[in-house]
N, C-alpha and C positions, 0 to 999 in steps of 0.2 A: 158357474165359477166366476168371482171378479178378477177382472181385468186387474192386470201389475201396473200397467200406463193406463189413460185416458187422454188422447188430446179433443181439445174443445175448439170450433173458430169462433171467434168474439169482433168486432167491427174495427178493434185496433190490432188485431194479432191473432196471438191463441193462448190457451190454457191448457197447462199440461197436468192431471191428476195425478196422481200417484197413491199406490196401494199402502197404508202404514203398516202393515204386516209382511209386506215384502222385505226379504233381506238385500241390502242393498247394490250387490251384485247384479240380482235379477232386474232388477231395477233398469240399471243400466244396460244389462242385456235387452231387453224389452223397449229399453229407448230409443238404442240404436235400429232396429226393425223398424218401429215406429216412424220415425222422423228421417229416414233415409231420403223417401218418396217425396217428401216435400220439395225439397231441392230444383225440383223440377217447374214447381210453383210459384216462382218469383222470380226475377229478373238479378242479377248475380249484387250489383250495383242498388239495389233494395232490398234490406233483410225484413223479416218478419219480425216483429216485439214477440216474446212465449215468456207467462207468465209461469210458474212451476209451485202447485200447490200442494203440500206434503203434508195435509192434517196434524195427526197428532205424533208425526216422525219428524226429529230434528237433524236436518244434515249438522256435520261437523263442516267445518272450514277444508280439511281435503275433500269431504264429499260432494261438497260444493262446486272447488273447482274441478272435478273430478267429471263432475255432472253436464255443469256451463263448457269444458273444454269438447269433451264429446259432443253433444248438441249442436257448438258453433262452427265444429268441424266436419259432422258428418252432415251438414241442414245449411239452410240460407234462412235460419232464423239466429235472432238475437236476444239472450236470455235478457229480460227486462229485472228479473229479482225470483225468488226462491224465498216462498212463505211458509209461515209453519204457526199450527196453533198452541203451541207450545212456546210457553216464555223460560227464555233460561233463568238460570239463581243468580246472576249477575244484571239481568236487565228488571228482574224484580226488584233485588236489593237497590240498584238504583230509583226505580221508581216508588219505593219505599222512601227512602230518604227523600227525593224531592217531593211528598205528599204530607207526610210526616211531620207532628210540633216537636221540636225540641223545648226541652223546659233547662235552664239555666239561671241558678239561686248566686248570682255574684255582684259584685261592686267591680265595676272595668274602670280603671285605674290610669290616668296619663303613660301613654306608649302600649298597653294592653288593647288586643280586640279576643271577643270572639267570632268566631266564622262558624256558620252550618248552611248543611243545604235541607230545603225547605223552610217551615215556620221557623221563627225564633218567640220564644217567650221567659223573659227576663224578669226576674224579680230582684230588683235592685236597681242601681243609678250608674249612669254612665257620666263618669267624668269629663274636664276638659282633655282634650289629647288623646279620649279612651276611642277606641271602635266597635261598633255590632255590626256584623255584616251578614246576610243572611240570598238565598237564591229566593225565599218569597217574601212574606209578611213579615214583619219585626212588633212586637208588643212590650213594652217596657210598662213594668210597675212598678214606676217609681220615676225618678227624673233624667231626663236624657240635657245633658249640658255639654255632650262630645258629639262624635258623628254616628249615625248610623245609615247602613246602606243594605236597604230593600231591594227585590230584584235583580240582585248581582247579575245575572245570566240572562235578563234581559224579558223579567215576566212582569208586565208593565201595571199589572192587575193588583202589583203588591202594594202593602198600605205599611207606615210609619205609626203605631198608636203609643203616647206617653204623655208625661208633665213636660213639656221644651222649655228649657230657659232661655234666656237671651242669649245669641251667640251658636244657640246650637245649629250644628248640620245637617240636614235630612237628604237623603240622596234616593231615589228610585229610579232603578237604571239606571243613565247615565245624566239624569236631570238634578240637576242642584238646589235645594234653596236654604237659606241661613236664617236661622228664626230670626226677626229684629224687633226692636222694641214695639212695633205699630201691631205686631201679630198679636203680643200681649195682651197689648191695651184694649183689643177689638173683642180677644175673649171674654174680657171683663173681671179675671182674675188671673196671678200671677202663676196659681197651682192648679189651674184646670186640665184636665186631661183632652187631650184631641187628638184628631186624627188626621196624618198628612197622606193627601192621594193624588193620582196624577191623574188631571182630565178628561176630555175628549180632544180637547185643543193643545195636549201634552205641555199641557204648565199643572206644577202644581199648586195645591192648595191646602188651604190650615181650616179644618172645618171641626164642629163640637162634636166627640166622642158618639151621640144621639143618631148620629146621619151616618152613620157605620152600617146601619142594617139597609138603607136605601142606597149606600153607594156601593157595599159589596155583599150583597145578601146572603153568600155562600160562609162569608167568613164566622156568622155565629157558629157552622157546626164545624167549621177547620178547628173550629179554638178549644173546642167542646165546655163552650157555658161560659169560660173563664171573663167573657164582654157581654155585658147588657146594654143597650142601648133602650 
């Protein structure tokens, strides 16, 4: 018959298994037995770390505390965290969203942004005064002569790709640079597409569309095709 509880020692604490077919009642029942003895094992003034591993059972927020309060009171352990292999529909749906292209067909307009989390891929032009702001990569097809801002939330890996006029703004993170005439000039034409990225020495840089596959190699399949270099 399986065990309701398992606990484990591990060199920083312990581990505490748990049965995912247990109700969770018994659960607690069987904790309390469990962990009573321990108590005895450690110095009042030093608790133990207990990890709590509940496979494919997701405590709710009372079963949690429900769990951690009995534990930290009936033991001279300290619940370090409560896992579970189970993702809830809210930490997917966010982690959708920050993996995820958004495609967006507009012309951003003085005092207009768009905002999304993850990719952005735009077809159309960003004006002067317009904003794209996005938590990863930004992809304009078409001319960027406002600001846009990669990495909102601080993922330094994002890239800036468009036609930049003079004057435009590129932001990744929280690093700034203003297209100026010299970046033009360097490209050798006024409509060439490129790609702005940030370092290893966190400056950025204005490099030709080509050098997209050698400086982020993940991003041909983020984009799915839509960039050849």
């Amino acid at each position: 018959m399986q065990k309701v509880v398992t606990l484990k020692g591990t060199k920083d604490g312990f581990q505490l298994l748990v049965d995912q077919a247990a109700a969770f009642q018994t659960v607690l029942d069987e904790m309390s037995k469990l962990i009573e003895p321990l108590k005895k094992e450690a110095a009042a003034d030093k608790p133990l770390e207990l990890t709590i591993k509940t496979g494919n059972k997701l405590f709710t927020d009372r079963e949690k505390s429900e769990t951690i309060a009995l534990i930290e009171d009936k033991s001279n352990l300290k619940v370090k965290n409560i896992e579970s292999e189970v993702v809830t529909i809210d930490r997917a749906l966010k982690w959708h969203n920050e993996v995820s292209t958004k495609l967006q067909v507009s012309t951003v307009r003085s005092g207009q942004m768009i905002k999304v989390e993850g990719d952005l891929v735009l077809v159309g032009s960003v004006h002067p005064g317009g904003t794209v702001k996005a938590t990863g990569s930004i992809f304009i097809l078409g001319d960027l002569r406002g600001t846009a801002h990669a990495g909102a939330e601080g993922k330094e890996e994002s890239v800036v790709v468009a036609n930049f006029s003079y004057n435009a703004q590129v932001r990744i993170v929280d690093h700034v640079h203003v297209i100026e005439q010299a970046d033009i000039v360097a490209s050798g034409s006024a409509s060439k597409v490129e790609v702005v990225y940030l370092d290893d020495l966190h400056i950025l840089r204005v490099s030709p569309l080509s050098d997209i596959k050698n400086l982020r190699p993940e991003l041909g399949y983020v984009t799915g095709g839509l960039i050849n270099g």
